[in-house]
GUVOVEX-672658 format. One record per atom (N, C-alpha, C): x, y, z. Coordinates in pm, whole numbers, plus 50000, padded with zeros to 5 digits. Layout:
BEGIN
XYZ/...
***
This chain:
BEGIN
762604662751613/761474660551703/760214666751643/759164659451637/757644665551583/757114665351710/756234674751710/755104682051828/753744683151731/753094676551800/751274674951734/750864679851878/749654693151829/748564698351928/747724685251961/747744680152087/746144670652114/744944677052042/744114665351948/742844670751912/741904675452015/742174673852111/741214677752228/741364690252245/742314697052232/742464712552208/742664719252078/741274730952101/740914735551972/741044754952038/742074762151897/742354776051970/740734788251894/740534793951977/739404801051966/740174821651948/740414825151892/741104836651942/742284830851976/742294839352135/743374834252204/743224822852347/741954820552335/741334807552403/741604794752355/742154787152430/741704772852389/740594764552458/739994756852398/738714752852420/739474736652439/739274732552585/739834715752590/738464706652611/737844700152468/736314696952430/736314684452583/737654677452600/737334661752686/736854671952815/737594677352883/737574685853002/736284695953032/735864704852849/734564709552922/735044725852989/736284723752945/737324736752994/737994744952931/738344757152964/739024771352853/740104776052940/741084770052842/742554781552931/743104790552804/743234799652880/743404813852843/745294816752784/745134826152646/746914819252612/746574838052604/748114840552612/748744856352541/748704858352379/748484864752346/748724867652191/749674858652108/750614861552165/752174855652136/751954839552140/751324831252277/751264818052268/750214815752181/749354825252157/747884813052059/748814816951901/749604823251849/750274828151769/751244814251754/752224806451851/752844799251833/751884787651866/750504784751912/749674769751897/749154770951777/749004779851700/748584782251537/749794777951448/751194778551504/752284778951419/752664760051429/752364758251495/752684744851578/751944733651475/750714738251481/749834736551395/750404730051231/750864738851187/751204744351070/752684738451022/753174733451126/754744734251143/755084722751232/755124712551204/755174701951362/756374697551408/757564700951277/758764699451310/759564707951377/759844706151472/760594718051599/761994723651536/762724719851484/763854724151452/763154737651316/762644729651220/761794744351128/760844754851174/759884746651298/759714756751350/760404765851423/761294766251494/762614776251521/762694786251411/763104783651309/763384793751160/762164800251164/760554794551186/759594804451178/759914814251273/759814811851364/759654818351487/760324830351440/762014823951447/763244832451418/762834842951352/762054843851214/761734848951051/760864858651125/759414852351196/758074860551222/758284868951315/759304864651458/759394871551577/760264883951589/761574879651498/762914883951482/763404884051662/763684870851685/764414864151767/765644857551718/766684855351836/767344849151789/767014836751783/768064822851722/767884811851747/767534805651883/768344807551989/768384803152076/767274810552173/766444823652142/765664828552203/764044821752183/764224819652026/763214812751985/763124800052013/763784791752041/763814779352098/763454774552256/763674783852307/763454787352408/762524791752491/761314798952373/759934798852388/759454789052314/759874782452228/759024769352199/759044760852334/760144757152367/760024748252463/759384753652606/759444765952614/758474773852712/757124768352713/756874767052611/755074769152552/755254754452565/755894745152506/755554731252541/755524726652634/756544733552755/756154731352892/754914731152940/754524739952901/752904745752975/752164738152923/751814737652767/750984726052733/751394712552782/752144710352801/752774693852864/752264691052953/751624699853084/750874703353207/749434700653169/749004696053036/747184691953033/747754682352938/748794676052909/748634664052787/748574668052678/748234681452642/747804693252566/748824685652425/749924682652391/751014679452314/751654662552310/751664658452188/752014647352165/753184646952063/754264640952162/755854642052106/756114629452067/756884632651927/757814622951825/759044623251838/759514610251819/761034612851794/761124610551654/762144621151578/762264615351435/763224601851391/762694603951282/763224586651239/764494584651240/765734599451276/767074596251246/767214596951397/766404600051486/766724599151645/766874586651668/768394585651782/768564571151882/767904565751956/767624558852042/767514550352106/767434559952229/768254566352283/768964574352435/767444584752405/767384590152313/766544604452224/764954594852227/764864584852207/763704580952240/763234577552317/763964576352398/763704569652583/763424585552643/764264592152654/764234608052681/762794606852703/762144612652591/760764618552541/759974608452598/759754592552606/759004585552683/758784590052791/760314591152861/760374598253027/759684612453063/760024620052922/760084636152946/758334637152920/757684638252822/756674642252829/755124632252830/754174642752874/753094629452948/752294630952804/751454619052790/750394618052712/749004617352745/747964619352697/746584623152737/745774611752661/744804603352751/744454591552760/742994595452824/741804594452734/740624597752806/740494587852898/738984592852941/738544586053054/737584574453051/738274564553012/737594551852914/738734538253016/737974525253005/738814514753051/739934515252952/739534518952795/740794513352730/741864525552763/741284542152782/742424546952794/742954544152939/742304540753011/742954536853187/744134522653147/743454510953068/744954505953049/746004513252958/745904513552875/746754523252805/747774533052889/746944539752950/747684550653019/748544539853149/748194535153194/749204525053327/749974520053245/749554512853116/750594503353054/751694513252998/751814523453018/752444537252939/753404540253082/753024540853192/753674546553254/754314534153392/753674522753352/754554512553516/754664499953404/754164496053286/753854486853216/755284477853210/756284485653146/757684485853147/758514483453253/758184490353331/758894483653476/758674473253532/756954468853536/756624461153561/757104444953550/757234448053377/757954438553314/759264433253370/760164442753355/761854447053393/762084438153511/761114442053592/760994439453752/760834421853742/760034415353668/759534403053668/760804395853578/761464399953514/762694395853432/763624393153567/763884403953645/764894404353671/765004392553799/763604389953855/762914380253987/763414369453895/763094362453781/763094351053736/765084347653699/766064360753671/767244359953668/767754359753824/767234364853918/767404358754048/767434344754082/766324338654061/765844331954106/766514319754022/767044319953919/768114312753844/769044311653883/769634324053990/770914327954062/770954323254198/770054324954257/770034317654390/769034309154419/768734303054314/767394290854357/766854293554439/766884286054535/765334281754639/765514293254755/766844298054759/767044310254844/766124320854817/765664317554711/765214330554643/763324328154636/762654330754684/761244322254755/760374330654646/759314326854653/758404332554560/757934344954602/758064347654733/757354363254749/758464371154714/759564369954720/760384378654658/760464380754496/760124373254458/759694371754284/758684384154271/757444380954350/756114387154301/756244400554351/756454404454464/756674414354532/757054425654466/758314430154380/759094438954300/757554443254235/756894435654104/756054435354021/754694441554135/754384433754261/753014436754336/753464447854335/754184456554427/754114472054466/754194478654327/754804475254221/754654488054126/753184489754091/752384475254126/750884473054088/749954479454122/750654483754291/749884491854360/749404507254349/750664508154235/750544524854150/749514526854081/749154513154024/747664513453928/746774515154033/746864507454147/745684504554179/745294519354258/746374525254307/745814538854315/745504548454240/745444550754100/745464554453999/743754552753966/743244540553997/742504537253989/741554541954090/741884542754190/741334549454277/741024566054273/741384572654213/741194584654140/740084583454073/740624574953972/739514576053846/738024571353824/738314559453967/736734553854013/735764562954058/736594571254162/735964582454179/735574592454131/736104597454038/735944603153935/734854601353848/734514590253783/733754587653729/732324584653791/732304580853929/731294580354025/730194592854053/731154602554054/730714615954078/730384622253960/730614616053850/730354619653672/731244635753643/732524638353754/733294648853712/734274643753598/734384654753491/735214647453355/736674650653398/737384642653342/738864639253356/739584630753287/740624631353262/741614627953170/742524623853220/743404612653177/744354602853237/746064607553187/746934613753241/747994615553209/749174605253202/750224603753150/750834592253210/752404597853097/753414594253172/754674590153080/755824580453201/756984576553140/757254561153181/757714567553307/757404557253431/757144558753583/756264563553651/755184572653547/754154583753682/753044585953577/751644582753625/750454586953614/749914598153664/748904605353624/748124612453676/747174615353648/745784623653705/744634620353652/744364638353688/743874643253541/743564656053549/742174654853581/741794668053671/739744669653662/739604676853639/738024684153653/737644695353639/736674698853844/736724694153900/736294696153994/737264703354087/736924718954137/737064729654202/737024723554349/738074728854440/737974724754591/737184722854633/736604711054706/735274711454784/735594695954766/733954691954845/733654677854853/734144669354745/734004674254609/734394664954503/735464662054500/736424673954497/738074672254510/738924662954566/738214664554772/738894663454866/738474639354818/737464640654742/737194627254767/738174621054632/737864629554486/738494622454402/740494621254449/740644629354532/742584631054585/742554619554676/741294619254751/742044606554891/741634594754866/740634593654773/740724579354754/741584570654651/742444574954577/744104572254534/744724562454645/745324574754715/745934567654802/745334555854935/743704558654956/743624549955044/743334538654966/743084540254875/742744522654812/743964517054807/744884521754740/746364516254765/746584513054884/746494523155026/746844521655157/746404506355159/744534506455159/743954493655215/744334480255160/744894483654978/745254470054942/746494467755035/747664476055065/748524469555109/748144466555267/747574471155312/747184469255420/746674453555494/745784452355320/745164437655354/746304429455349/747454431355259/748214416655190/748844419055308/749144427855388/750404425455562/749234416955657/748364421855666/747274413755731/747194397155752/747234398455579/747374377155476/748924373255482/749874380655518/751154375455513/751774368855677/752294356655660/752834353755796/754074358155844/754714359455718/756884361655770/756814376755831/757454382555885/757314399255998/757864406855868/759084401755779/759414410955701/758584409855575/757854404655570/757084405455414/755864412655478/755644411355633/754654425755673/755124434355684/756234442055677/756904449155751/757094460355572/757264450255452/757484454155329/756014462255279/755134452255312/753534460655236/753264470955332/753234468255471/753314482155547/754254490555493/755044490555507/755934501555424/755444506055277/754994498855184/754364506355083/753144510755097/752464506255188/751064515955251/751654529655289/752524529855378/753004539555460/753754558155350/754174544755230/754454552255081/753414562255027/752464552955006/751324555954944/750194567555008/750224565755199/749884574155322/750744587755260/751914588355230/752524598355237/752144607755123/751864600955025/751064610354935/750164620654939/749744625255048/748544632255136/749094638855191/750544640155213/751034650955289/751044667955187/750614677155272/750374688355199/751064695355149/752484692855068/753294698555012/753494685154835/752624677154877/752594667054746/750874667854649/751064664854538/750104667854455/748254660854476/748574649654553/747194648954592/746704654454778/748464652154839/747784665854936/747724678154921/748014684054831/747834697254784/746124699254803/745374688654709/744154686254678/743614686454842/744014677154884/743284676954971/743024685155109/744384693955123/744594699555240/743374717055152/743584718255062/742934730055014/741444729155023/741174713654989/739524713654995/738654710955167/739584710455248/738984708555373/738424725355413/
***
């Protein structure tokens, strides 16, 4: 496995300076010591032996703060993971799933980053409507085709709703994403900015689904987009990451 520092983070001392963000998070001796080594060293298994050599750790101690430290950087996009060329298939899916990537705040990185994290399913989902629909013909109606594919759509479109806002208010931010889940880092501190860039996510999602139960005639194909409104509503509850946001900034 190779580990590359994001160019967006540059170590100062024991500061790192994140240039997209405009922001400084603060490391221990020991971590700006291993984002210098990282540096230097991108292969994780050799870096272990440094560690091992410089720290006088064991193997398994030293490994153990690598992956410590990649945790934490993994939390700003901060790190961009390889699989090596003798890794499987199982080993490359892993790391798609496991760690997020950092996607400025640009249309191309906004597709990029969705096509990174629902792009795939999206797909999967539309394969699997058209092997239905081979399987039970006409039983099988077109809103059930589109449907699978619409709601994962609706992940963008709240996604989007973040980032509109975001950019409205000219607070800088950065687009996270790995396969199933987006997210959109800021720099805006609790208050008005916060409480608006967290709720308008989910209500744009709410209102799209809101409208298509509105435009739909059958009770259960309203009964389906209400329910992914009702999904998307739930996001705001204050023990989840954009109600976190929002219950703090009121």
């Amino acid at each position: 496995m190779r580990v590359e520092i994001h160019p967006d983070l540059e170590l100062s001392g024991t500061t790192v300076v994140d240039s997209r963000l405009t922001v400084r998070l603060f490391l221990t001796r020991d971590a700006a010591w291993l984002f210098n080594q990282i540096r230097r060293e991108p292969e994780v298994e050799r870096l272990v032996s440094v560690v091992v050599r410089h720290q006088r750790l064991s193997r398994q101690d030293a490994r153990r703060a690598i992956y410590t430290f990649l945790g934490i950087m993994d939390e700003y996009g901060g790190i961009r993971v390889k699989a090596g060329c003798t890794a499987g298939l199982t080993s490359w899916l892993g790391m798609q799933r496991m760690w997020r990537i950092r996607y400025p705040a640009t249309v191309s990185g906004f597709i990029q980053s969705m096509a990174r994290a629902y792009g795939l399913y999206i797909l999967l989902s539309m394969a699997a409507a058209f092997v239905f629909k081979a399987v039970l013909g006409q039983g099988f109606t077109l809103f059930w085709m589109v449907t699978p594919a619409a709601l994962l759509a609706t992940c963008v479109v709240h996604e989007a709703g973040h980032a509109c806002c975001a950019y409205v208010q000219g607070t800088p931010f950065v687009l996270l994403a790995r396969r199933g889940a987006a997210a959109i880092m800021h720099t805006a501190q609790p208050g008005t900015q916060a409480f608006w860039i967290a709720f308008c996510g989910p209500a744009t999602a709410m209102l799209l689904c809101t409208i298509a139960a509105l435009f739909l005639h059958e009770p259960m194909e309203r009964i389906v987009w209400a329910a992914a409104g009702l999904i998307h509503a739930c996001s705001m509850l204050p023990f989840l990451e954009d109600g976190k946001t929002i219950w703090r900034s009121l």
